[in-house]
KOLNU-567960 format. One record per residue (C-alpha): x, z, y. Coordinates in Angstrom, 2 decimals. Layout:
px->X&pz->Z&py->Y
...
END
This chain:
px->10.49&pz->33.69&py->-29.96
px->9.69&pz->34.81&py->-26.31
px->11.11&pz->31.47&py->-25.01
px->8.71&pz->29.47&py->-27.61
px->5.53&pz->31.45&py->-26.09
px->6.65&pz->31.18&py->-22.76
px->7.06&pz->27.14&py->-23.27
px->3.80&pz->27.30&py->-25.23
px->2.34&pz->29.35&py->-22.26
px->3.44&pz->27.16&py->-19.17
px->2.34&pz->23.60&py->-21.05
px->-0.73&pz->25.61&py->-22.03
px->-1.67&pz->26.40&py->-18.78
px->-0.73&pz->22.71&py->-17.06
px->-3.32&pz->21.56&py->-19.56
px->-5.73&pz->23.70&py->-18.24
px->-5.11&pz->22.95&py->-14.79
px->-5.50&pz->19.44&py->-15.42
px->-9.14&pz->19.90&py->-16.46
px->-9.74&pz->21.33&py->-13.33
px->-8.89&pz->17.57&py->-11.60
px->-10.62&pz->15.49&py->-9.32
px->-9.05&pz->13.07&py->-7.51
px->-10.67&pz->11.00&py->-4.69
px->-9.02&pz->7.73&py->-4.14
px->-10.17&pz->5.60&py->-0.70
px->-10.57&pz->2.43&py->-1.36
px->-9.15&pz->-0.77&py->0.66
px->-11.11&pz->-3.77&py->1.16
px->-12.45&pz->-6.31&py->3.51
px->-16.15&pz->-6.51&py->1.90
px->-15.10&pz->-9.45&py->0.20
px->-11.64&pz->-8.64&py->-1.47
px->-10.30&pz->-5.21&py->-2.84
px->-6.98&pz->-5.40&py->-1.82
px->-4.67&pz->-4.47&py->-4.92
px->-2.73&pz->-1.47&py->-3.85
px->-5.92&pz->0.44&py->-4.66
px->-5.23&pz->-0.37&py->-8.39
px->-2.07&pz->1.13&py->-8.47
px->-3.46&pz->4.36&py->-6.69
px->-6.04&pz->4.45&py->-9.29
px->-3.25&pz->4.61&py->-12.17
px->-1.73&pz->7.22&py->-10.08
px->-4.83&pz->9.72&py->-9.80
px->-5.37&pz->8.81&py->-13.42
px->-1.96&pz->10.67&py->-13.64
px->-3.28&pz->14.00&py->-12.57
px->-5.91&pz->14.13&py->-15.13
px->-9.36&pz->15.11&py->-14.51
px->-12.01&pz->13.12&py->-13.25
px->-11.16&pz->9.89&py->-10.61
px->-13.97&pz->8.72&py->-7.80
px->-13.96&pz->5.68&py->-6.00
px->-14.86&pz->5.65&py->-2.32
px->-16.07&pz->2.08&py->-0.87
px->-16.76&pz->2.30&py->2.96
px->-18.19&pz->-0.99&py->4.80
px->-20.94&pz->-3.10&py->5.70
px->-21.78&pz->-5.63&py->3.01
px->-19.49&pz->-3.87&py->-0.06
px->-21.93&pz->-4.32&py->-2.94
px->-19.09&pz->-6.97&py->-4.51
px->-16.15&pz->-4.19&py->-4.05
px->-18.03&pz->-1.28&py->-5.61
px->-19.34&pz->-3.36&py->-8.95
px->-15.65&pz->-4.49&py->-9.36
px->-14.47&pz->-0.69&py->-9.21
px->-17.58&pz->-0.17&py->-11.58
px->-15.76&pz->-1.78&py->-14.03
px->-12.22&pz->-0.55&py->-13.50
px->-10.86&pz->1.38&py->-16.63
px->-10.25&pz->5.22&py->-15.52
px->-12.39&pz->5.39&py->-12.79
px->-15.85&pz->7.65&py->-13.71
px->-18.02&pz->7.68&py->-10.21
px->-18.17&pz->5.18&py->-7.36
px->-19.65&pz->6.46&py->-3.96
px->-20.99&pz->3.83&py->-1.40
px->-21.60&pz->4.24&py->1.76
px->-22.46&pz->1.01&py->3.83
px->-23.36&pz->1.64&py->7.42
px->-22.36&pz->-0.71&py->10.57
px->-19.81&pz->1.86&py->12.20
px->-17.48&pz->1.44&py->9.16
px->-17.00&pz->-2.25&py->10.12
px->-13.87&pz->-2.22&py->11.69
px->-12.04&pz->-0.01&py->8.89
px->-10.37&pz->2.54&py->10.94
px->-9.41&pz->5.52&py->10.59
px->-11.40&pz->7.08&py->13.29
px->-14.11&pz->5.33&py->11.42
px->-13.49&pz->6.44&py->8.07
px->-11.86&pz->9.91&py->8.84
px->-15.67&pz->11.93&py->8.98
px->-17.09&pz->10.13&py->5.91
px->-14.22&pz->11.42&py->3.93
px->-14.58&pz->15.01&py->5.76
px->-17.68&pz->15.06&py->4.41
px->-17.28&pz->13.62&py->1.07
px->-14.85&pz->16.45&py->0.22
px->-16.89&pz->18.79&py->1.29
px->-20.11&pz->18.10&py->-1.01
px->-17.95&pz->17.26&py->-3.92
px->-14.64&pz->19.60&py->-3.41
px->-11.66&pz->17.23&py->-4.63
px->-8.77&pz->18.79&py->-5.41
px->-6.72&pz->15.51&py->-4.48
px->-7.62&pz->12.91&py->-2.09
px->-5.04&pz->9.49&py->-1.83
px->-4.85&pz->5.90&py->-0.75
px->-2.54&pz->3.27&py->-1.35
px->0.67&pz->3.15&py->1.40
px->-0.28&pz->0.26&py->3.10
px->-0.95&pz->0.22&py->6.88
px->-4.25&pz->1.28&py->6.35
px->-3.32&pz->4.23&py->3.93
px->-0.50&pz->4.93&py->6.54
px->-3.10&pz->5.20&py->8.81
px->-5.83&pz->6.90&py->7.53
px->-4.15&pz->9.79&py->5.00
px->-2.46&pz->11.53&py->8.02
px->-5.57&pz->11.57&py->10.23
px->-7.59&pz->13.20&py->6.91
px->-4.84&pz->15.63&py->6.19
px->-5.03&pz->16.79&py->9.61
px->-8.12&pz->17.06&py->9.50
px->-8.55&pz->19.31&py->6.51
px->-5.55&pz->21.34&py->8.26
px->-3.51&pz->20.52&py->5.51
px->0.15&pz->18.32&py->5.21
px->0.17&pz->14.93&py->3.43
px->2.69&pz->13.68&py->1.21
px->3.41&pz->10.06&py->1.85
px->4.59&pz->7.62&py->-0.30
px->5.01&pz->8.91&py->-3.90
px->6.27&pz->7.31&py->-6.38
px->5.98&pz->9.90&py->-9.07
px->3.84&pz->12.26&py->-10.28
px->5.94&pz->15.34&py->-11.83
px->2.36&pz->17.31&py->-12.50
px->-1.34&pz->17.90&py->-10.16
px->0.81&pz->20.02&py->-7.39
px->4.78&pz->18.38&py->-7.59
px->5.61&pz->14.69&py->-6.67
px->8.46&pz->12.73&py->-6.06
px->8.59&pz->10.59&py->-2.80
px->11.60&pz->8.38&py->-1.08
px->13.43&pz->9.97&py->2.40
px->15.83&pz->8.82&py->4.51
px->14.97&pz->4.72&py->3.90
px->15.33&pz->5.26&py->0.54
px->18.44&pz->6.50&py->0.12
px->17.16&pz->9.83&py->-1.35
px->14.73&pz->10.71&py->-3.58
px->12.99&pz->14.03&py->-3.26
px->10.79&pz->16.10&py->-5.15
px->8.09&pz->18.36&py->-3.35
px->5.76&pz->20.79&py->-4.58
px->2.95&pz->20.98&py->-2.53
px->0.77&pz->24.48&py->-2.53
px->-2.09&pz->23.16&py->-0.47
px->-5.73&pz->23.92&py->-0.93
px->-6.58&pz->20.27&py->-1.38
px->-3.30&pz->17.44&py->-1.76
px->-3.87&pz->14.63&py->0.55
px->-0.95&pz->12.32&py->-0.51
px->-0.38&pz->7.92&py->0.09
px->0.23&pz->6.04&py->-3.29
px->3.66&pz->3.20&py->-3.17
px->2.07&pz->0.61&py->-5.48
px->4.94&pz->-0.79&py->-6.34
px->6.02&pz->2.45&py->-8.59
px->2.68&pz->2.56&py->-10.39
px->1.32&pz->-0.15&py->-12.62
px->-2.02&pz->-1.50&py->-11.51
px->-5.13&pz->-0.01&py->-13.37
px->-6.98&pz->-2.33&py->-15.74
px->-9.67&pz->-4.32&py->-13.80
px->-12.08&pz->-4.27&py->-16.66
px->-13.73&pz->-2.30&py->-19.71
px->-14.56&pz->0.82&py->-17.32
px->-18.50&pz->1.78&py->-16.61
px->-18.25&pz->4.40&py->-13.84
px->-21.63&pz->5.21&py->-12.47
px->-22.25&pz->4.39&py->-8.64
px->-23.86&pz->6.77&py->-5.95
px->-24.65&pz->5.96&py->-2.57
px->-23.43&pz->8.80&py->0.01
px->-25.02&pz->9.38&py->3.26
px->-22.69&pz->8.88&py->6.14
px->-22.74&pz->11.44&py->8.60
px->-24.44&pz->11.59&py->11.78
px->-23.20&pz->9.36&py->14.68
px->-22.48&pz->12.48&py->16.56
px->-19.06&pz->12.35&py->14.41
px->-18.33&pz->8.88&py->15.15
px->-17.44&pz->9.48&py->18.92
px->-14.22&pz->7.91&py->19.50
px->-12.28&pz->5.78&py->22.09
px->-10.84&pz->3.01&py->18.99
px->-12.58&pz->-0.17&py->18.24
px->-11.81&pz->-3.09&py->15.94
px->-11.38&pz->-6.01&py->18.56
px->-10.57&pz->-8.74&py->15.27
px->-8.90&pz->-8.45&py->12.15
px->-6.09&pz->-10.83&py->11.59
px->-5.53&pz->-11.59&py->7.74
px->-1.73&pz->-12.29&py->5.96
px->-1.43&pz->-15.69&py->5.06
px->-2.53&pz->-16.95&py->1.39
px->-0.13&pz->-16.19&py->-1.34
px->-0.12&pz->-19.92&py->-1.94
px->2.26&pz->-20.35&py->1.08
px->4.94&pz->-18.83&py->-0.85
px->5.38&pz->-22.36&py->-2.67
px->7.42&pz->-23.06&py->0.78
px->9.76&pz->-20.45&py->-0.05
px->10.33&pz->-21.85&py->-3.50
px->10.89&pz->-25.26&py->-1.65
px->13.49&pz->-24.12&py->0.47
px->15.15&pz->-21.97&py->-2.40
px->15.36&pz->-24.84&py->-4.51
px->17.13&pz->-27.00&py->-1.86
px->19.73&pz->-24.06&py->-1.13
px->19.73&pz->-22.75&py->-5.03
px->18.51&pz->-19.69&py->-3.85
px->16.55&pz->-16.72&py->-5.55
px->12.89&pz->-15.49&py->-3.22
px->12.18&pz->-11.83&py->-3.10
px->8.98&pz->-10.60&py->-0.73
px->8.22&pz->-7.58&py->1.79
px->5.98&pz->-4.49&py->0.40
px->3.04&pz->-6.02&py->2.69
px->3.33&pz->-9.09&py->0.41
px->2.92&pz->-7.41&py->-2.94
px->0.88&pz->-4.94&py->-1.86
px->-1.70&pz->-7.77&py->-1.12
px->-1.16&pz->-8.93&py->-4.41
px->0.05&pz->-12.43&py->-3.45
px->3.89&pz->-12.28&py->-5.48
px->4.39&pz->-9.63&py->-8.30
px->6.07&pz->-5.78&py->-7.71
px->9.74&pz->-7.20&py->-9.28
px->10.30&pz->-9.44&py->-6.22
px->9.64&pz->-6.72&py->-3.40
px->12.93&pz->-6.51&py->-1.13
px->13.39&pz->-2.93&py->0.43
px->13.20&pz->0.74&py->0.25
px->10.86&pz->1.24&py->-2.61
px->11.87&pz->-2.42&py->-4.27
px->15.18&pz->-4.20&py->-5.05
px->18.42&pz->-3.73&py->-3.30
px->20.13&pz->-7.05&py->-2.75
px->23.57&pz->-7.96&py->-0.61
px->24.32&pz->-11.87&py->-1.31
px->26.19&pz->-13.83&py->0.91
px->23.10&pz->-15.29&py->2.43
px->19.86&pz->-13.75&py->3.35
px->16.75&pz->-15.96&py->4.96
px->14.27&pz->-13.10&py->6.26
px->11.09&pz->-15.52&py->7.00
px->8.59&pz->-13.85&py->9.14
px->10.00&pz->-10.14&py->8.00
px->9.55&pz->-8.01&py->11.13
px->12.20&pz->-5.70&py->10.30
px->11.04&pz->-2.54&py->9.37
px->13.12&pz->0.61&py->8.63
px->11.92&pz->0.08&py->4.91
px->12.60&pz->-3.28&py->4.04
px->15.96&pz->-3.25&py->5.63
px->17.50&pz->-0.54&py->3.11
px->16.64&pz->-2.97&py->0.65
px->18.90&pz->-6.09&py->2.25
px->20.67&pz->-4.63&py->5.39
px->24.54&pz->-5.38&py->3.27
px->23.80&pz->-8.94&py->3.02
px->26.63&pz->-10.88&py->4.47
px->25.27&pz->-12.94&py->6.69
px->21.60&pz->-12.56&py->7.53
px->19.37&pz->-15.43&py->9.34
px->15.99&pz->-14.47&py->10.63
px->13.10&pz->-16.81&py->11.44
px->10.17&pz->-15.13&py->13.33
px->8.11&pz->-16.48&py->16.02
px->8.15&pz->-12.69&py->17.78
px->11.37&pz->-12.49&py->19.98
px->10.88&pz->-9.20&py->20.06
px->11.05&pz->-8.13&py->16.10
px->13.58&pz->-5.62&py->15.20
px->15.05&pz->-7.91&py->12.27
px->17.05&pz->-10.31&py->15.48
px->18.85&pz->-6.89&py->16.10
px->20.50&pz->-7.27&py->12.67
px->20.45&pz->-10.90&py->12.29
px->23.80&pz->-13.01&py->12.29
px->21.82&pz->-16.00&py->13.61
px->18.10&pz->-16.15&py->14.71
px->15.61&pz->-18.83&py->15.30
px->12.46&pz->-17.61&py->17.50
px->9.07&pz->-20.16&py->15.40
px->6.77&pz->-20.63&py->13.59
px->8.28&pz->-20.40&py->9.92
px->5.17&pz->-22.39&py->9.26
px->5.75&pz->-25.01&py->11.88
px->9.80&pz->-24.82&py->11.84
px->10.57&pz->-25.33&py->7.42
px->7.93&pz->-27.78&py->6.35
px->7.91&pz->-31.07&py->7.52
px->4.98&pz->-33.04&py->6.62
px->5.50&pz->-36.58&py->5.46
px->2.09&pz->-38.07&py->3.66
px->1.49&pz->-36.10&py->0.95
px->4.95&pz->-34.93&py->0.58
px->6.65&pz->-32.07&py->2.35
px->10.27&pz->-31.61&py->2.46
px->12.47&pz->-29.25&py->3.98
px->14.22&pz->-29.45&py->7.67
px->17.87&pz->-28.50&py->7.96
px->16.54&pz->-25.07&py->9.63
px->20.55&pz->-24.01&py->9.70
px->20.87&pz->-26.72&py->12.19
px->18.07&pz->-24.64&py->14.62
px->19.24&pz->-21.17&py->14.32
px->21.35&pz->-19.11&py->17.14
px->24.33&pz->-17.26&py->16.61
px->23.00&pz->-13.48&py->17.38
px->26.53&pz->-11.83&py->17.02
END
């Protein structure tokens, strides 16, 4: 009988403590575009209960913030447009979320784990003097979360006793919220003074992926070799190929007897996902990308110059075996 109240008790007071929720999640955009990852955070503050805000930081956002407006789960939407937020970094971004928290007290704040997630939770965390958890892909209840170590070769559950978690979202473990049938309310937020802004970072240019539409020359060259196409987290995280086809830590593991890694720059992450293949070509027009130091044979190009070959309207596919050097 003492168990039963004790269970009662503990799930009893995890509903309480759920109430007590609010969850800030950062939004990533370019003005134009919300970039997709921030979807799959929202499902994952939705997770801790309690209520979920939106925060859109740019210049010209008013497109961003009615399309989180609408987004099922999310209740309030703060704004804040001003001309020092135009290069999205972290510097930038860091005081406007200092003072967010402080006027509305979150208990969580989180981003997706992109590079600009990557970039900006750490800065906030230490910030608020507190340590981030990064790349969780599972929410065990508001204070324990499960993340990937060691490339993904260990899974790990933390409990974090922090005043305020400040954790980064993996999108790929968290289904993307609904994009409609929401009405959170919006409210602009002051940015703080430019006294805060004083830092020695600037946004030279921003360089964008290529369209998703480009993957049709994967499929192209997979069809001539009867191969399968898989994709890097940067990939799906900007929505351009679904989560089931990401390669790497947090995605599929895969060892067939060839692997093509087209423009893959070799990070830590996506390796674990493909590093047993049995022999592993690389095509990357950076001679100094960390995927040649695994690669069997390597071509230094332009993937986009060096597979297609134009021909009228048709493109076909160059021998790009014939090109390659033996690395090994």
């Amino acid at each position: 009988m003492l168990q039963a109240v004790t269970a009662w008790g503990t799930q009893w007071a995890t509903s309480l403590l759920q109430r007590f929720q609010c969850t800030l999640v950062i939004a990533e955009h370019n003005n134009e575009t919300l970039t997709p990852v921030t979807l799959n955070a929202i499902t994952a503050a939705k997770c801790l209960g309690g209520e979920v805000s939106c925060l859109v930081a740019g210049t010209s956002c008013d497109k961003i913030v009615q399309e989180l407006s609408k987004v099922q789960g999310v209740a309030k939407v703060l704004v804040a447009q001003h001309d020092v937020y135009k290069g999205f970094l972290a510097e930038e971004l860091t005081p406007l979320v200092l003072a967010t928290q402080k006027q509305f007290n979150y208990t969580h704040i989180c981003s997706g784990a992109s590079a600009f997630g990557k970039n900006l939770i750490p800065r906030v965390a230490a910030k608020l003097d507190v340590a981030p958890i990064s790349d969780i892909i599972e929410i065990k209840s508001p204070d324990t979360f499960v993340r990937t170590i060691y490339a993904g070769n260990v899974i790990c559950t933390v409990q974090c006793d922090e005043g305020v978690k400040v954790f980064s979202v993996c999108g790929t473990s968290f289904e993307a919220a609904p994009p409609s049938a929401g009405s959170a309310s919006v409210e602009k937020v002051t940015p703080p003074p430019p006294v805060a802004y004083q830092c020695k970072s600037s946004c030279i240019r921003w360089k964008r992926f290529k369209s998703g539409e480009n993957f049709k020359l994967l499929y192209d060259l997979a069809d001539q070799l009867h191969a399968a196409v898989g994709a890097s987290h940067a990939a799906v995280d900007a929505g351009f190929v679904p989560n089931d086809l990401q390669v790497g830590q947090t995605g599929k593991i895969v060892a067939p007897e060839l692997y093509i890694a087209m423009g893959i720059s070799g990070a830590i992450q996506h390796l674990a996902g493909m590093k047993d293949s049995k022999t592993i070509v690389a095509i990357n027009k950076d001679p100094e990308a960390p995927i040649f130091q695994v690669a069997d044979c390597g071509l230094v190009a332009d993937l986009f110059q060096a597979v297609p070959e134009e021909k009228g309207k048709e493109r076909k596919v160059t021998n790009v075996a014939s090109q390659v050097h033996h690395m090994k």
